[in-house]
N, C-alpha and C positions, 0 to 999 in steps of 0.2 A: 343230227343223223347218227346212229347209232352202225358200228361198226361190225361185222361178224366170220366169223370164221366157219367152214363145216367141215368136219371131219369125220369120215364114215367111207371103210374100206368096199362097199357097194356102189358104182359110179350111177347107176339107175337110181338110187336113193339118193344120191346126194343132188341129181340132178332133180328130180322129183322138187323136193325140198327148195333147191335154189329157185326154181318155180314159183312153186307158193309161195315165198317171201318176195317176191317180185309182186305179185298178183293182187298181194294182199295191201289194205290202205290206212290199216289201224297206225304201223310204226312205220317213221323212215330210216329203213335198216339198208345199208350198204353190203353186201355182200363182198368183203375183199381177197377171200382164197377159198380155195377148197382141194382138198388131202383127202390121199386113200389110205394112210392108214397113220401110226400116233407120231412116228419119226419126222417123218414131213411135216405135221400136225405141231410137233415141238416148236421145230425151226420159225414156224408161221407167226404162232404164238409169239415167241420170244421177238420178232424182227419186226411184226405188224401192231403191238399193243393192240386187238382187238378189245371191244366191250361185254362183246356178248358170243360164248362158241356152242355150236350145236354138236356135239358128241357122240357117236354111236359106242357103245360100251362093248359088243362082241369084235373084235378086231383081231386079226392073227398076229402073232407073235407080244405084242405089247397092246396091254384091252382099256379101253376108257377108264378102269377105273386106277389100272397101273399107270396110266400117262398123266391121272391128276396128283399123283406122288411125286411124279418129276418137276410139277411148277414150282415155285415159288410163291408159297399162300399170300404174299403179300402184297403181290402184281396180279391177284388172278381175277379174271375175267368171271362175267356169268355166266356159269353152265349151264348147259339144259341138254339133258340125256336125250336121245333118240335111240329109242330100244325096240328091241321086240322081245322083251321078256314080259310077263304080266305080273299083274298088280299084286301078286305075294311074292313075287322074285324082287320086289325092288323096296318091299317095305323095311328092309334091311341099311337103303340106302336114300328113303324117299325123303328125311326131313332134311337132310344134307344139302343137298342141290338146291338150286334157284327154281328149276320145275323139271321136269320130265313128258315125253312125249311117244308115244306107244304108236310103234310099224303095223301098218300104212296109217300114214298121219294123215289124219282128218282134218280138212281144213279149219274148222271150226273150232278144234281143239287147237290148233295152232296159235291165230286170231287171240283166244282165250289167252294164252301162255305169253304173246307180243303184249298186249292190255297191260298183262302184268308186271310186265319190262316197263311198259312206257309208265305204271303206278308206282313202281317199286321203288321204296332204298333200300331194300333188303342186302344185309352184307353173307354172302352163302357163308353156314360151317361148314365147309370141309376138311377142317382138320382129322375127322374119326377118318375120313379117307384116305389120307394122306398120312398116318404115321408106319405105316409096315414097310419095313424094312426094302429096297431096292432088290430084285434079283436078277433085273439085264439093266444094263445102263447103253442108251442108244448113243453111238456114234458115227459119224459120216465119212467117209474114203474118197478118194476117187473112182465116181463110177461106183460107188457101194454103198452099202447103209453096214454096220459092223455093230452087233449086240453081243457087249464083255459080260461077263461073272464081275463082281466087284471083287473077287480074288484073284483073278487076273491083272486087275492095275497095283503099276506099284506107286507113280505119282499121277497126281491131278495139277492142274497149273492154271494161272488165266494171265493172258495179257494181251494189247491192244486189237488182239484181231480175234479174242474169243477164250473159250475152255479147251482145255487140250489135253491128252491120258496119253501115258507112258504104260504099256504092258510090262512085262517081263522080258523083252529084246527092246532096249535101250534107244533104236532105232523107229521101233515102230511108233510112230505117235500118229493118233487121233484124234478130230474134232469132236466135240463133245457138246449138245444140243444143251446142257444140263447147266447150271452154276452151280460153284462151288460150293454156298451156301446149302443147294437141293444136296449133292454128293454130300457132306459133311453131314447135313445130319438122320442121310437113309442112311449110307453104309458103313462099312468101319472104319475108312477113310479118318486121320486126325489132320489136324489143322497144325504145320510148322511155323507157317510163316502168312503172313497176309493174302501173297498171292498163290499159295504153294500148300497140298494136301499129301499125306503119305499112310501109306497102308502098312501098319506096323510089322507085320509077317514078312515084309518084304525088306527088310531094313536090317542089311550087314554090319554099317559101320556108323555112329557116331562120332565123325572130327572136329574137337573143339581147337576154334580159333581166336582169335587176335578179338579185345573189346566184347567178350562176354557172346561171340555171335559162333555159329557151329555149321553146318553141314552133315547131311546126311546120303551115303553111300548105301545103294540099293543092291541085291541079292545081280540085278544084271550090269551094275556096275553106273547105273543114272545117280545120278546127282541133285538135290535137295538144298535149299536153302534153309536154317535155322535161325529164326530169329531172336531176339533177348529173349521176349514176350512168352514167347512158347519153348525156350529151350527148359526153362525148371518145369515147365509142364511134362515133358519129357522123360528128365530125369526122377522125377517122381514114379512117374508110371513105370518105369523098368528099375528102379529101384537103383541107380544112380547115384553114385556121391559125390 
């Protein structure tokens, strides 16, 4: 049984859809979440390893094709666009994808696109989709969903209960749907230490310490670990002796 996700900020379409994958007898697809829009959409991803996610691409604030820049190309699922853009709007992105699927989905056409899952080892490129740069990076609150500027964080972090961002008030930290991996190499985020990212504009102070190892002191006063590993990478880049 094949696993799936749907994600489409239209609750009528998504229900539509969850429908017809029910209905239908080609694959046996499970249906295990559905998201209205890419944040919630992350979190599902990352927590459910689905196999197969159905995407709508027009989504407010963060759009299908921004949410396939936040995975991690190496864990990703199959996608299959559900759009309502036509067949010149999407020939920009048509060989990328696993397939696509044009609003109001015909059944038939659907059927078709399942065939294909169930024939397929196709591994999708989405790389040409996935390399432009990040320009909100989605994170979670209490009670909020919070979308930063990646010039807003000064560190990124991970440890055993997830990803976490530090702004520019020392205080505020955020959950973060994203790995450090996706952060590192959309924004300008560098890499100090294994579990630890910093955004170089925001870095007051270099403190070397004891055994080759350093610390980094941020413009609000957070704190950074340096490791051996990436400290001469460091001092390289700012020109360091």
């Amino acid at each position: 049984m094949l696993k799936a996700i749907v994600i489409d900020d239209e609750q009528y379409a998504r229900e539509e859809l969850i429908t017809l994958l029910s209905e239908q007898d080609e694959v046996d697809i499970d249906v295990i979440a559905s998201c209205s829009n890419a944040i919630e959409g992350l979190k599902k991803v990352n927590q459910l390893k689905p196999d197969l996610i159905f995407l709508d691409i027009q989504m407010p604030q963060i759009s299908g094709i921004e949410m396939l820049a936040m995975l991690d190309i190496e864990t990703m699922p199959k996608v299959i666009f559900v759009t309502a853009f036509d067949d010149y709007a999407l020939q920009a992105f048509e060989d990328n994808a696993f397939d696509y699927i044009l609003k109001p989905i015909e059944p038939c056409r659907l059927i078709k696109t399942l065939n294909r899952v169930k024939c397929s080892n196709k591994v999708d490129d989405l790389k040409p989709l996935m390399e432009q740069p990040l320009e909100l990076i989605p994170c979670a609150g209490f009670n909020r969903y919070v979308l930063l500027k990646p010039s807003e964080i000064e560190i990124a972090y991970s440890d055993q209960s997830g990803v976490h961002i530090i702004c520019d008030q020392k205080d505020n930290i955020n959950s973060c749907s994203l790995s450090l991996k996706v952060l590192e190499e959309r924004t300008q985020l560098l890499r100090c230490h294994r579990q630890y990212l910093i955004n170089p504009k925001a870095i007051r102070e270099i403190r070397l310490l004891d055994n080759s190892l350093a610390e980094i002191i941020t413009s609000s006063g957070a704190i950074a670990p340096v490791s051996r590993r990436y400290l001469k990478m460091l001092k390289d880049k700012f020109q360091l002796s």
